[in-house]
BADOTOR-963853 format. One record per residue (C-alpha): residue number from 1; chain; y, z, x. Coordinates in Angstrom, 1 decimal. Each point is the difference from the previous one (the first is absolute). Layout:
<atoms>
resi,chain,yy,zz,xx
NUM,A,Y,Z,X
...
</atoms>
This chain:
<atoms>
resi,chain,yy,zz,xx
1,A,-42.0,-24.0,17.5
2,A,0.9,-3.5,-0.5
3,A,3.7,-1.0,-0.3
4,A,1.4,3.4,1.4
5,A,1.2,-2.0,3.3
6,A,2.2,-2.8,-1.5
7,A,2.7,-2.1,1.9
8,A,2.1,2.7,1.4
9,A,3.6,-1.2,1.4
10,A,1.3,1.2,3.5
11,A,3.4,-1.2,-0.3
12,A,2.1,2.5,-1.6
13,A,3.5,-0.5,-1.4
14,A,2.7,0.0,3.0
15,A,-2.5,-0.7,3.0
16,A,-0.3,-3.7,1.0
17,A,-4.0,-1.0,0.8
18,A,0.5,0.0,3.5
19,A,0.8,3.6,0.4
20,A,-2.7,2.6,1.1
21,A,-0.2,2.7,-2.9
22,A,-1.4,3.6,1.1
23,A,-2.1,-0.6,-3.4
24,A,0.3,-2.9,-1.6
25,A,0.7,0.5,-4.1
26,A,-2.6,-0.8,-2.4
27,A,0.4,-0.9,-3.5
28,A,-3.3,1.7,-0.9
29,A,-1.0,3.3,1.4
30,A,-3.3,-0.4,2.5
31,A,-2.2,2.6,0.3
32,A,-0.8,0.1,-4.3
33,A,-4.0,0.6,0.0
34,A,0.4,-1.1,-3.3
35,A,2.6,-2.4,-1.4
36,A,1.2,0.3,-4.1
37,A,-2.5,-3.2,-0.9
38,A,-3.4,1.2,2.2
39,A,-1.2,3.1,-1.3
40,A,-2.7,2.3,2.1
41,A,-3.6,0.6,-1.4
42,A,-0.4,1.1,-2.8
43,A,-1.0,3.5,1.2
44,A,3.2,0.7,2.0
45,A,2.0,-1.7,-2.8
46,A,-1.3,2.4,-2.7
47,A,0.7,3.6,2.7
48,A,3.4,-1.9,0.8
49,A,0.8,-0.7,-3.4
50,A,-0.5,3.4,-0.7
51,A,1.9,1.6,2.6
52,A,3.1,-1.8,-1.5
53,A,-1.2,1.1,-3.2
54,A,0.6,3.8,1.4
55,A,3.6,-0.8,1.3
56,A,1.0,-1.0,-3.3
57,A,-0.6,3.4,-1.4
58,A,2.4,1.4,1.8
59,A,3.5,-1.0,-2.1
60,A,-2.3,-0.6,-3.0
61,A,-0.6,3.6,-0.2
62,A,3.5,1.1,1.6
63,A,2.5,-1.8,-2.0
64,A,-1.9,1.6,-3.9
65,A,-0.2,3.4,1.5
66,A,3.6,-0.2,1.2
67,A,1.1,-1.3,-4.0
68,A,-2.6,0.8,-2.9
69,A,0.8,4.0,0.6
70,A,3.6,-0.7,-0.4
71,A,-0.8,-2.1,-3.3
72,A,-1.9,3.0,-1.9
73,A,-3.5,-1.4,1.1
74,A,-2.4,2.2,1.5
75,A,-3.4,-1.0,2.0
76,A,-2.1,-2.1,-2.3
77,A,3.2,-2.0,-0.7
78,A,0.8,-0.4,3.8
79,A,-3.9,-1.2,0.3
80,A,0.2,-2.3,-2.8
81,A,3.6,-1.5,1.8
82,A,-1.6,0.0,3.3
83,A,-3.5,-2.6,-1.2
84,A,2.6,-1.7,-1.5
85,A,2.2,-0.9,2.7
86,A,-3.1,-0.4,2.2
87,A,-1.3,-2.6,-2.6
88,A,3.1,-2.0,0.1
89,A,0.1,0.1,3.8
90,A,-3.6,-1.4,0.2
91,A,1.1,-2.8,-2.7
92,A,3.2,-0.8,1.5
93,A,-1.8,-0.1,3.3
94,A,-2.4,-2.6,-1.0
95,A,2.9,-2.4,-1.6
96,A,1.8,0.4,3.3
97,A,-2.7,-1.0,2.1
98,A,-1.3,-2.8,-2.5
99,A,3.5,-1.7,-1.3
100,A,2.6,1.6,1.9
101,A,0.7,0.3,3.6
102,A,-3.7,0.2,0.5
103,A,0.7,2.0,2.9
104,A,-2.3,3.5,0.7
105,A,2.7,2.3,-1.7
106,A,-1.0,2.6,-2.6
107,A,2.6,0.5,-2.7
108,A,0.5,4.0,-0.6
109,A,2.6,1.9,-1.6
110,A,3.5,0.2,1.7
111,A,2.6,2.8,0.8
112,A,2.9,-2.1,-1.0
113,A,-0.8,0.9,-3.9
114,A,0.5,4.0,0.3
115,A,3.3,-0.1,-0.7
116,A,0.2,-2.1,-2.4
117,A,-3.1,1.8,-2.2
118,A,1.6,3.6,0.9
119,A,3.2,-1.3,-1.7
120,A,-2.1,-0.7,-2.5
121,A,-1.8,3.4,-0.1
122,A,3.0,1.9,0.0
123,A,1.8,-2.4,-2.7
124,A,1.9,2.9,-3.0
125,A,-2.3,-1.6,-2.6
126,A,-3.5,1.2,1.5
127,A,0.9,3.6,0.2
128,A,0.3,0.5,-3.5
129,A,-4.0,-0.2,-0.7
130,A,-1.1,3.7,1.1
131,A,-3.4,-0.8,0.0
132,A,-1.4,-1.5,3.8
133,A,-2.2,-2.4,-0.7
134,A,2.2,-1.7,-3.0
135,A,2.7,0.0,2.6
136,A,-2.2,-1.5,2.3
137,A,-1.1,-2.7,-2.6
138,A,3.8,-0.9,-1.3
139,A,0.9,-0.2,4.3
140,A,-3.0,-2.2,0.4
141,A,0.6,-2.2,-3.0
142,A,3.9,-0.5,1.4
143,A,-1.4,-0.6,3.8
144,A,-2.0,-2.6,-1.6
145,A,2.7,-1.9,-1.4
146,A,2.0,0.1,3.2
147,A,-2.9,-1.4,2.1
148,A,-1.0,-2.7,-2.9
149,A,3.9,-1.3,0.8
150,A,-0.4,0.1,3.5
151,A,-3.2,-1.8,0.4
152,A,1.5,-2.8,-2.1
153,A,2.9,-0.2,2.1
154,A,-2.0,0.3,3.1
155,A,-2.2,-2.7,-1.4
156,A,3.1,-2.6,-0.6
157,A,1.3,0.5,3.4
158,A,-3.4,-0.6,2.1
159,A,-1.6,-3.2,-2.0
160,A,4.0,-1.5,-1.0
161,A,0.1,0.1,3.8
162,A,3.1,2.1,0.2
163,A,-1.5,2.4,2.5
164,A,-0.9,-3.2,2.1
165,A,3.4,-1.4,0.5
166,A,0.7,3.2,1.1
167,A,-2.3,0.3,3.0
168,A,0.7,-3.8,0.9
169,A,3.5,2.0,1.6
170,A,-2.5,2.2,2.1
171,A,-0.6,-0.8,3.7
172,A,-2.3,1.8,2.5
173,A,3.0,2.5,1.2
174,A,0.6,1.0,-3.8
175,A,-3.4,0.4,-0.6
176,A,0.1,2.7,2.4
177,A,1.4,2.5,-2.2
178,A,-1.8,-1.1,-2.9
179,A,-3.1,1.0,1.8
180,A,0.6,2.5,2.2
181,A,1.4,2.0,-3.1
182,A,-2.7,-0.3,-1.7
183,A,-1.8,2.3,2.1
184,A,2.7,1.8,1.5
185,A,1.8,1.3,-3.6
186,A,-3.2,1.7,-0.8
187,A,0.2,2.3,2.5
188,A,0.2,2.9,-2.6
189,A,-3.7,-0.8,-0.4
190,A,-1.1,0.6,3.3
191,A,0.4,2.9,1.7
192,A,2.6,2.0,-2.1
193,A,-2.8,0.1,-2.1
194,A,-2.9,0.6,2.5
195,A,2.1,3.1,1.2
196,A,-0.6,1.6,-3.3
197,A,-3.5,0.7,0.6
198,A,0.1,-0.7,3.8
199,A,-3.4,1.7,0.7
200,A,-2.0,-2.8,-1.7
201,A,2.7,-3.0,0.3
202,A,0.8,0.5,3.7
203,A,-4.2,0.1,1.4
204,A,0.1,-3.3,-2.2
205,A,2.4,-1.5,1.9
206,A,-1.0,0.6,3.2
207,A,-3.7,-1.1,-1.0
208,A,1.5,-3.6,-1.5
209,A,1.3,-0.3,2.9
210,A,-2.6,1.1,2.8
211,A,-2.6,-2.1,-2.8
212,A,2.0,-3.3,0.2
213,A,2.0,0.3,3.2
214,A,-1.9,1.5,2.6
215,A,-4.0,0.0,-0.5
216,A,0.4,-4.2,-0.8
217,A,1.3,0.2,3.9
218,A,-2.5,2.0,1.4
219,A,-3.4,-1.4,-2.1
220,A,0.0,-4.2,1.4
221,A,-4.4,0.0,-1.3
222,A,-0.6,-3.4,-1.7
223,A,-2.5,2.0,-1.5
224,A,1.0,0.5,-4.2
225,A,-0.7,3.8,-0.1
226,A,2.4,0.2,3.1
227,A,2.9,-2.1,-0.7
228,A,2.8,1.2,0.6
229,A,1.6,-2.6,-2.6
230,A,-2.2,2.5,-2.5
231,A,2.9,2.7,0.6
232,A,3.0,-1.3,-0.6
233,A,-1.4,-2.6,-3.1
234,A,-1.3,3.0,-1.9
235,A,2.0,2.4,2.0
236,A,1.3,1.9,-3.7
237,A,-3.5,-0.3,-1.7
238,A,-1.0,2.0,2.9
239,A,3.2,2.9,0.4
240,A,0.4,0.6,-3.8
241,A,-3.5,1.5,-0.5
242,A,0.0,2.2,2.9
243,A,3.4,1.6,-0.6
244,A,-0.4,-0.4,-3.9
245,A,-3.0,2.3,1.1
246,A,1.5,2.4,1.8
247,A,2.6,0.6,-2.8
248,A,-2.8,0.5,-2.6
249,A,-1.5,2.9,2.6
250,A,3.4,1.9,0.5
251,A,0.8,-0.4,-4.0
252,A,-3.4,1.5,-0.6
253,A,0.6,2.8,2.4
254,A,3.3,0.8,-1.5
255,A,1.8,-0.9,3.0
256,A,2.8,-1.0,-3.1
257,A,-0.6,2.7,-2.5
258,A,3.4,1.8,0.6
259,A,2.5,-3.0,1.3
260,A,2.8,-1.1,-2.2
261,A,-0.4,-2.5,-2.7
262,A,1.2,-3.1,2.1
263,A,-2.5,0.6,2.7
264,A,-2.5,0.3,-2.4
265,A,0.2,-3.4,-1.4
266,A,0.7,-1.3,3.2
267,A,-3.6,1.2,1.5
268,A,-2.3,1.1,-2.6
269,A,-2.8,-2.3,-0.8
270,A,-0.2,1.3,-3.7
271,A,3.7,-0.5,-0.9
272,A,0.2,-3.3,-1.2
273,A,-0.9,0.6,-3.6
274,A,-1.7,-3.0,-0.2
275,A,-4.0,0.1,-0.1
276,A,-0.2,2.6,-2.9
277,A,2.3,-2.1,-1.6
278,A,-0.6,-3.3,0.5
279,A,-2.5,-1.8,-3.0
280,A,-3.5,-1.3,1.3
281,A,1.2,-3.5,-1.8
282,A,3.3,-1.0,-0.4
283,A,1.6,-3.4,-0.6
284,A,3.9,-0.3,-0.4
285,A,1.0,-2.2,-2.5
286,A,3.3,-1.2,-1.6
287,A,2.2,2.7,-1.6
288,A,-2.0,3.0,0.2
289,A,2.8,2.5,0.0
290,A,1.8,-1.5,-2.8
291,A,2.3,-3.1,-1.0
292,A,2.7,-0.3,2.9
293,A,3.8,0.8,-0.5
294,A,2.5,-1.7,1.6
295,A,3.6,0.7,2.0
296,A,1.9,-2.0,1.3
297,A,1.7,2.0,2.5
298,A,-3.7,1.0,1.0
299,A,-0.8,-3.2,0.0
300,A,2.7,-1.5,2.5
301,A,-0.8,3.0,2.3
302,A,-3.4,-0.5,0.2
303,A,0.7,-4.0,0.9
304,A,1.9,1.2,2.7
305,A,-3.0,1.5,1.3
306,A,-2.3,-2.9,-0.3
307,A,3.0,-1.5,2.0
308,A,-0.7,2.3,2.8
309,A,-3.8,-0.6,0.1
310,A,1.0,-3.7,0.5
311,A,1.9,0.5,2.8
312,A,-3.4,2.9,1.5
313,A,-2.9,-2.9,-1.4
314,A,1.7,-2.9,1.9
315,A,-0.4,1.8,3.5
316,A,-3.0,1.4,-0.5
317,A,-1.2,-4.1,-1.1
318,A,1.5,-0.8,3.7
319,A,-1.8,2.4,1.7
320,A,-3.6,-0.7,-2.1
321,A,0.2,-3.4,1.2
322,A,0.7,1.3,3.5
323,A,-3.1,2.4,-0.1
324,A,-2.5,-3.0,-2.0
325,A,1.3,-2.5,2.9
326,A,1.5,-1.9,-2.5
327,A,3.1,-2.3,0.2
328,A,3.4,1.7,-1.2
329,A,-0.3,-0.3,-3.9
330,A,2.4,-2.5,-1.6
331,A,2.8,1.1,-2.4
332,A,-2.1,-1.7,-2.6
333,A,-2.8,2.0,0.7
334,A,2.3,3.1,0.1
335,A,0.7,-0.6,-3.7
336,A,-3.0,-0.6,-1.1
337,A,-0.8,3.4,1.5
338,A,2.6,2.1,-1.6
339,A,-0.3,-2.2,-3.3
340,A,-3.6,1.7,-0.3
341,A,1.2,3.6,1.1
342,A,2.3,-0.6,-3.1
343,A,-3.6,-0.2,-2.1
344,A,-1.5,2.7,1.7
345,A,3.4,2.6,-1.1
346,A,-0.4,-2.1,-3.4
347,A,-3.4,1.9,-0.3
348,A,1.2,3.0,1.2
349,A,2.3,-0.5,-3.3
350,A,-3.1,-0.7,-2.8
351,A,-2.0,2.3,1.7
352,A,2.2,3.2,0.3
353,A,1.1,1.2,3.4
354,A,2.4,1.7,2.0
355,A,0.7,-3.1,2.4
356,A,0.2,-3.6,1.0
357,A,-2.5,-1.1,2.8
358,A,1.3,-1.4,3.1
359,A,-2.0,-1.2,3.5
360,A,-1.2,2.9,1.4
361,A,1.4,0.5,3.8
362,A,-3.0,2.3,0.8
363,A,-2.5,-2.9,-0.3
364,A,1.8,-2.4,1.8
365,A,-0.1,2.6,2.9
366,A,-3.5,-0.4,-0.6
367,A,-0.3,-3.2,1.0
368,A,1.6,0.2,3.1
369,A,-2.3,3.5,0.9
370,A,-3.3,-1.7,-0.9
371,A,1.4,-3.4,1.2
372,A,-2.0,-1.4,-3.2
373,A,2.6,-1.9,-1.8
374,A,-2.9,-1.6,-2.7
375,A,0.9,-0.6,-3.8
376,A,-3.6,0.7,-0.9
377,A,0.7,3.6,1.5
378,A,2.8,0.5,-2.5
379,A,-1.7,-1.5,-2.6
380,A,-3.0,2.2,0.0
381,A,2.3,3.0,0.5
382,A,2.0,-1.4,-3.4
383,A,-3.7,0.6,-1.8
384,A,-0.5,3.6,1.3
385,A,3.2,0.8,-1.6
386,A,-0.7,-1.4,-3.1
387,A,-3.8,1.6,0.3
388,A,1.4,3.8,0.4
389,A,2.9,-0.6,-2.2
390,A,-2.7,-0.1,-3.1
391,A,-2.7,2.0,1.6
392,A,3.0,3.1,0.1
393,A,-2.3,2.8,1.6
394,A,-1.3,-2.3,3.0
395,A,3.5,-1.2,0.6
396,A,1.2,3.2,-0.4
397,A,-2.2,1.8,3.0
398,A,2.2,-2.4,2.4
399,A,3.2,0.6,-1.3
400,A,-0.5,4.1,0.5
401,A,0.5,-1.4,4.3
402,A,3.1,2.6,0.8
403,A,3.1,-1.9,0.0
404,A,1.0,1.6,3.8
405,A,-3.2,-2.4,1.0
406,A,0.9,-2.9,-1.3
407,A,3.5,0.4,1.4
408,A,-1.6,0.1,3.1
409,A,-1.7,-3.1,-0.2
410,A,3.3,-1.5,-1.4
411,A,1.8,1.2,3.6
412,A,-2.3,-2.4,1.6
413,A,-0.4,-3.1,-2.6
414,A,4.0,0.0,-0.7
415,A,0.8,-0.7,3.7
416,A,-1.8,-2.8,-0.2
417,A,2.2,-1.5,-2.8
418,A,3.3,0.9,2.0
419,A,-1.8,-1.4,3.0
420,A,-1.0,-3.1,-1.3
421,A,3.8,-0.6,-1.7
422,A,1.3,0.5,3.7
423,A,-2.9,-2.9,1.1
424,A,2.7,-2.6,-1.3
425,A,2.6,0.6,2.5
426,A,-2.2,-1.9,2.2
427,A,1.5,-3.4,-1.7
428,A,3.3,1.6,0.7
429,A,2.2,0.0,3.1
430,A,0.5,3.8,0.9
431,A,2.6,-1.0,2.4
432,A,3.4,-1.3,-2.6
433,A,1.8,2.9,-0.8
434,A,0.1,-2.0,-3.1
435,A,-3.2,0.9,-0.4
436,A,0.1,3.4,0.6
437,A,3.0,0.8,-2.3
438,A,-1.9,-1.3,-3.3
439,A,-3.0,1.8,1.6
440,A,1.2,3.0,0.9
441,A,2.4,0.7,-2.9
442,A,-2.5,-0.9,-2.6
443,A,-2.3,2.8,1.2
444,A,2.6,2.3,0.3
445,A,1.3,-0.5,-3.5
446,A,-3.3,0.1,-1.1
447,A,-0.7,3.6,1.3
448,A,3.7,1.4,-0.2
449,A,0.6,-1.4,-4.0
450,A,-2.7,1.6,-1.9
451,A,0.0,3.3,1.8
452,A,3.4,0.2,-1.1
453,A,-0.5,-0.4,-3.5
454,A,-3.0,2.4,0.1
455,A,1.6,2.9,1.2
456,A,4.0,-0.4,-0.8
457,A,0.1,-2.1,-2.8
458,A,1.1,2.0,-3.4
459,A,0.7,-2.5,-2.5
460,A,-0.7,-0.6,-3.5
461,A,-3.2,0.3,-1.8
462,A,0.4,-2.1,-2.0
463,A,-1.7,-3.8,0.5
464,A,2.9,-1.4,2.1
465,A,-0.5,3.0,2.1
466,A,-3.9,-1.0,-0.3
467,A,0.8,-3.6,1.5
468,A,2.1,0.9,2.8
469,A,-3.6,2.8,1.0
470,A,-2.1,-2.6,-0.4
471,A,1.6,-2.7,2.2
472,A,1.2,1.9,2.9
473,A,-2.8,2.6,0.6
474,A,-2.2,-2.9,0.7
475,A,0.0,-0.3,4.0
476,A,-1.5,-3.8,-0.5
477,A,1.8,-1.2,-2.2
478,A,3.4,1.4,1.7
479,A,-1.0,-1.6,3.0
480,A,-0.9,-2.9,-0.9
481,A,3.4,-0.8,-2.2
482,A,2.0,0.7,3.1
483,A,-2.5,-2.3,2.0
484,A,-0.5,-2.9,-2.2
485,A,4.0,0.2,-1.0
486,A,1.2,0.1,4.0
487,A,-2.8,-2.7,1.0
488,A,1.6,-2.3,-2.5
489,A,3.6,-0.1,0.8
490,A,-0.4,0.7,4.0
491,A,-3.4,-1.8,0.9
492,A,0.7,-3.2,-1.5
493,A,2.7,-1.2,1.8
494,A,-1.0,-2.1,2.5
495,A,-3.8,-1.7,1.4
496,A,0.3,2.5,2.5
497,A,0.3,3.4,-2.3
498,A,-2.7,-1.7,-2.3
499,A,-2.2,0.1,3.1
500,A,1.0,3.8,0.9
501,A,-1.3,1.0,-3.3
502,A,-2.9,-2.0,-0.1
503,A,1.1,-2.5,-2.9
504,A,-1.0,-3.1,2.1
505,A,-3.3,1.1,0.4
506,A,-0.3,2.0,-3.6
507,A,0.8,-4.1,-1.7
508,A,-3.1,-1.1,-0.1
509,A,-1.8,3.4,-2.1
510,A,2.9,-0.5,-2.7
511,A,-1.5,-2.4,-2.0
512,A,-3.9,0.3,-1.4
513,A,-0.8,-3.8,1.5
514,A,1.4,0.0,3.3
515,A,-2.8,1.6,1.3
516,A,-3.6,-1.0,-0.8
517,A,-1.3,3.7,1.0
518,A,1.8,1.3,-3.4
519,A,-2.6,-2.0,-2.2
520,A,-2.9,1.9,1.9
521,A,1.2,3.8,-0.5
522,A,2.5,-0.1,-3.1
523,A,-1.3,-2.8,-2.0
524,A,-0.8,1.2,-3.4
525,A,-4.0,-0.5,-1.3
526,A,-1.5,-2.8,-2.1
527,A,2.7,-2.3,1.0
528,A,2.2,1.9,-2.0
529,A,3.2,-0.9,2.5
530,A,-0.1,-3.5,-1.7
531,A,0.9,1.5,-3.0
532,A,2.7,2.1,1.7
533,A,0.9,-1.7,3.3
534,A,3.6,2.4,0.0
535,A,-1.3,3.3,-0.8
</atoms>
């Protein structure tokens, strides 16, 4: 576990070094078993690796069932859409954690593009085709187009370091938001979704946590077979089998024989569609629905929502490098990051999907649950997905796991991301009001905003209508606007409100080279920053 420790500094902005501290701040988090550059044995990597491997099924499955009906397609389409968004996750999480942040993030398909690609969907020149699966083809082929101009614009703004001039603005009390969101606008994930089958998804949450919470406390044996650190490291490898069991036993008993269609797919183990339809062998490759079309409209919209996973990806980077006990990621870093998210949603383009990847908040949680914060981890997780992805019926047998358990799991994993955003207003003093207005308003914003414009707002469908969706249904990205925009022209004042929001203490993470630590855990392979010392 070498290099987890590093030089942790007790003096946080605001507090002179002479004053006692109830907990002194740290500027990496102690306590990481395993840090993002010393990975476990290779035995624990591989069962760890997996168990992220089985949290990334959950919106990779979701997100195609919610859109590939609406496009004409029917189950083999939605399995062929599902291997290859898993494919390009695995990929996408292999360039991240080789050239870009290097941090253990998994890149998975994001929320932020539904509206965009059910504008699309819904678009006067797809309903004139009668027949599904041409619909579904003509939809795809325009999708595509959309997604190949977003990935290049996504591209240009991460390695032009746009995106990084940005995040120089950010401090730790903006950051806040950023984070916090990150985990916290998901929320429709958790248990709203739980509730729909809440015979399996609430036992699973109450298992997680009596697993990882409450047997670690009571189990202190040295002894391997009765550690308690076995519980809450491999704490979902151990509830998803037993209640994924107990589902199989009531669907096989009839237990849902005669409950309405949205229970059904909620609980059944044989809803899915998948494993009939999924090939033995499958590969994605470029264009396979067709030569892509292109809108501009479309095209704008969906940019907007690469916009938005910017905004989601940067705090989710923050809190990674919380949960790896890593130093807080330069801006640099942060750009490099999102520059190869833009490739990732690129590939999304050639290959034919229904969305753009982004960092996947559910993993992240994962690294604070397991306390295992290794890059090997991710990176052996990355080659599961890319192993079921082409081996469709084996990948397919996981992806059947009801989606009321993995939102159970999610309850659990996507506290830790809100958790680990509100970690940073240690550097900050909790006692200027100044401090508590940007704070406090931010949040609220961030909550009040987008449930606004998801229940009251009527107005056009059109793509301007589109743009104005996009932006302000996205809790993170709402609250981070407000955050970054009132931390700029009211924290900067003076030295002292640059100490109240943690600026004089955030200085020396803004650049790559002020800190030797950065070389260590974001340096890019085979001396490759040489070549690229900025990105």
């Amino acid at each position: 576990m070498s290099g987890c420790g590093g030089n942790n500094n007790n003096n946080g902005g605001g507090n002179r070094s002479d004053e006692l501290q109830p907990h002194p701040v740290k500027d990496q988090l102690p306590g990481i078993q395993f840090c993002v550059n010393s990975p476990p044995p290779w035995l624990e990597t591989l069962v760890l690796g997996f168990q992220h491997y089985l949290l990334s099924l959950g919106v990779t499955v979701l997100i195609p069932t919610l859109l590939v009906p609406q496009m004409g397609g029917g189950d083999m389409e939605k399995a062929r859409v599902v291997q290859t968004l898993l494919f390009v996750s695995g990929v996408s999480t292999l360039f991240q954690s080789f050239f870009g942040t290097r941090l253990p993030v998994v890149a998975i398909g994001s929320y932020a593009y539904i509206i965009p690609v059910s504008s699309i969907i819904s678009a006067s020149r797809y309903r004139q085709y009668t027949d599904p699966f041409e619909r579904f083809v003509m939809t795809m082929r325009g999708i595509q187009g959309a997604m190949i101009i977003t990935g290049c614009f996504q591209v240009l703004v991460g390695f032009l370091g746009l995106w990084r001039n940005v995040v120089r603005f950010l401090s730790p009390l903006s950051i806040v938001p950023f984070a916090t969101f990150a985990g916290l606008g998901l929320y429709h994930v958790g248990f709203p979704m739980l509730a729909r089958c809440v015979e399996i998804g609430l036992p699973c949450l109450i298992l997680l946590v009596i697993f990882t919470q409450y047997i670690p406390r009571c189990m202190k044996s040295k002894h391997l077979i009765l550690d308690g650190r076995i519980f809450d490291r491999y704490g979902v490898m151990m509830t998803i089998p037993v209640v994924w069991l107990v589902a199989q036993l009531l669907t096989s008993c009839g237990a849902y024989s005669h409950r309405p269609h949205r229970t059904q797919t909620s609980c059944r183990t044989d809803r899915a569609g998948l494993i009939t339809n999924s090939p033995w062998i499958y590969i994605p490759y470029p264009f396979q629905w067709g030569s892509p079309t292109f809108n501009v409209g479309e095209a704008f919209v969906m940019m907007l929502a690469s916009f938005v996973t910017l905004f989601e990806s940067t705090g989710l980077f923050y809190v990674s490098a919380r949960y790896g006990s890593a130093t807080p990621i330069p801006p640099s870093v942060v750009s490099r990051g999102t520059g190869w998210m833009g490739v990732g949603v690129l590939l999304n383009g050639f290959l034919g999907c229904v969305c753009g990847v982004t960092t996947s908040a559910e993993n992240v949680g994962l690294l604070g649950l397991t306390k295992v914060g290794s890059r090997r981890v991710i990176q052996i997780s990355a080659c599961f997905m890319i192993f079921f992805s082409i081996f469709g019926k084996f990948g397919a047998f996981f992806a059947s796991i009801p989606l009321s358990i993995i939102a159970a799991v999610y309850c659990v994993l996507l506290a830790f991301v809100s958790s680990g955003g509100l970690s940073f207003l240690q550097f900050c003093n909790l006692n200027s009001f100044n401090t508590k207005f940007v704070l406090g308003f931010s949040i609220f914003l961030g909550i009040s905003v987008p449930q606004y414009f998801r229940e009251y707002h009527n107005g056009p469908t059109n793509w301007l209508g589109d743009v104005v969706r996009v932006i302000f249904t996205s809790h993170a990205t709402v609250a981070a606007v407000v955050a970054m925009a009132l931390d700029c022209m009211l924290c900067r004042e003076s030295e002292e409100t640059k100490r109240d929001c943690g600026l004089k203490w955030w200085e020396k993470f803004r650049l790559y080279n002020l800190d030797v630590r950065n070389d260590e855990f974001y340096g890019l392979p085979f001396r490759l920053n040489n070549f690229f010392p900025s990105l």
